[in-house]
C-alpha positions as CSV (number, residue, x, y, z in Angstrom):
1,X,0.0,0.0,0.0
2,X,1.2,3.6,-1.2
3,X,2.8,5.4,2.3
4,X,-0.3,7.5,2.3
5,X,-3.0,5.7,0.8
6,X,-3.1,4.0,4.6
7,X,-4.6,7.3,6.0
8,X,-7.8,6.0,4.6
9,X,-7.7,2.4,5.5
10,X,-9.5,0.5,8.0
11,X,-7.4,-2.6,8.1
12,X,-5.9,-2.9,11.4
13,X,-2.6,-5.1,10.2
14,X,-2.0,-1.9,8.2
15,X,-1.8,0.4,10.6
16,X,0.2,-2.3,13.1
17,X,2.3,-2.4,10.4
18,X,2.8,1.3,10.0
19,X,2.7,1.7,13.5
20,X,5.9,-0.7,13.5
21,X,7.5,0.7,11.6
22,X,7.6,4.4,13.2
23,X,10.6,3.0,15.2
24,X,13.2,2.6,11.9
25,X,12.7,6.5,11.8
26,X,14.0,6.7,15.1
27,X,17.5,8.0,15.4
28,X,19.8,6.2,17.8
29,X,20.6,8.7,19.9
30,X,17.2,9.0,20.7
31,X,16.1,5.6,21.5
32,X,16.3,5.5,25.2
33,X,14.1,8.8,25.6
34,X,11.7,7.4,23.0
35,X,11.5,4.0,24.8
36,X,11.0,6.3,28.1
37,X,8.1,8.4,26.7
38,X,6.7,5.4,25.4
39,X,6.1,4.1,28.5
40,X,5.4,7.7,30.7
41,X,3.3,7.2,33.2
42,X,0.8,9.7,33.2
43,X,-0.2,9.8,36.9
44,X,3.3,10.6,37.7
45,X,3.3,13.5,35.2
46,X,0.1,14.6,36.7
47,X,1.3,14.6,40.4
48,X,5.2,16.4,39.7
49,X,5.5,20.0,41.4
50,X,5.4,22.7,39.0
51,X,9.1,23.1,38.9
52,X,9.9,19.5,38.1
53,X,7.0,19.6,35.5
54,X,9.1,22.7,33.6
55,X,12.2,20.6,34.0
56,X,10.2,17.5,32.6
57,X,9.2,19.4,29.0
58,X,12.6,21.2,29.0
59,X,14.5,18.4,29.7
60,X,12.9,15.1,28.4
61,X,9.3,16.7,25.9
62,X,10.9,19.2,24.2
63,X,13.9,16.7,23.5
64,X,11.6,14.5,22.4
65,X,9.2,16.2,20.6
66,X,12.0,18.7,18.5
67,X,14.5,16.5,16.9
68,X,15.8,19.3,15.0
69,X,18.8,21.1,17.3
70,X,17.8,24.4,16.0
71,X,13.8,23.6,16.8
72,X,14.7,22.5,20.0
73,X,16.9,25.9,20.7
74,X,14.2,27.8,20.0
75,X,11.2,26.2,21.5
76,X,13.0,25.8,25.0
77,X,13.6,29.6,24.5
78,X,9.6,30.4,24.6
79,X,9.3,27.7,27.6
80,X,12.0,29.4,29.8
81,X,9.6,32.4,29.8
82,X,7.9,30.3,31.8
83,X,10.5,30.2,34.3
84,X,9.6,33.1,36.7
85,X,7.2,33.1,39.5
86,X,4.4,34.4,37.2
87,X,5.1,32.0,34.7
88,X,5.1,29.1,36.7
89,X,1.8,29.9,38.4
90,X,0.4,29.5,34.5
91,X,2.2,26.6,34.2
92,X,0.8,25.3,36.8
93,X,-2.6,26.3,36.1
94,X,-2.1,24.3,32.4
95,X,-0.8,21.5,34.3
96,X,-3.7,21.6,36.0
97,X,-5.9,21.8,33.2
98,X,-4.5,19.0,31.6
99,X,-4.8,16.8,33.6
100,X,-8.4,17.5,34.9
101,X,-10.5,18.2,31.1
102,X,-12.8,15.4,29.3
103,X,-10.0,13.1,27.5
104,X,-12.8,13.0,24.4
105,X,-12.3,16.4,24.0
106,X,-9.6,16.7,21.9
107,X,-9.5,20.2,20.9
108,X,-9.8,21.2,24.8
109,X,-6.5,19.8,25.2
110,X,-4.6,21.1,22.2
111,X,-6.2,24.2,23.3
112,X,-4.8,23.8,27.0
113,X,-1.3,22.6,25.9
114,X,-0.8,24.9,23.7
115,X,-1.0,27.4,26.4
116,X,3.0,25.7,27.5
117,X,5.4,28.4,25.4
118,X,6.8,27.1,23.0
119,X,4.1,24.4,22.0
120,X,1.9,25.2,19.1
121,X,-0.9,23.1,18.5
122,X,1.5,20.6,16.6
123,X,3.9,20.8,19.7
124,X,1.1,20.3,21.9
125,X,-0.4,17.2,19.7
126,X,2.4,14.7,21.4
């Protein structure tokens, strides 16, 4: 099957199978925090202090999430104005948020991470 024809496909060995194959477009020096963010655990996200949730996206999303050094450098930059007191009491707030809005409301949560600088909603998509 064409790589995009899938998009429309309701076969669920074709999406297993593309699904598998996300990992050959890993890089290697990426693997460990991949394999890490694979298995996140969400209620440990949920319950970090606000200071250990900035270092979280500075340190292991945004890594994650902008492969590209020059993506990264610049995200990070909009997510350290986060770091003052003012900043992290919205941060906290989003954190908040996210954790806390109807999970089958997708464009609530875009909405609500995309309120982290430095995420736009494709940042925010994760």
């Amino acid at each position: 099957m064409a790589d995009m024809a899938f998009w429309g496909s309701n076969d669920r060995g074709i999406w297993l199978n593309k699904l598998d194959k996300y990992w050959d477009y890993v890089k290697p020096a990426n693997l460990a925090l991949e394999i890490e963010m694979e298995h996140l655990d969400e209620s440990q996200v949920r319950k970090m202090p606000v200071q250990k949730f900035y270092n979280f996206l500075y340190e292991k999303y945004f890594v994650w999430k902008y492969t590209a050094p020059n993506r990264l450098a610049t995200t990070r930059r909009y997510l350290e104005k986060h770091d003052t007191e003012q900043g992290m009491k919205s941060l906290q707030r989003i954190q908040n948020e996210l954790f806390s809005f109807d999970k089958r409301n997708i464009e609530k949560g875009l909405e609500i991470a995309s309120g982290i600088n430095g995420l736009g909603i494709p940042g925010a998509s994760g």
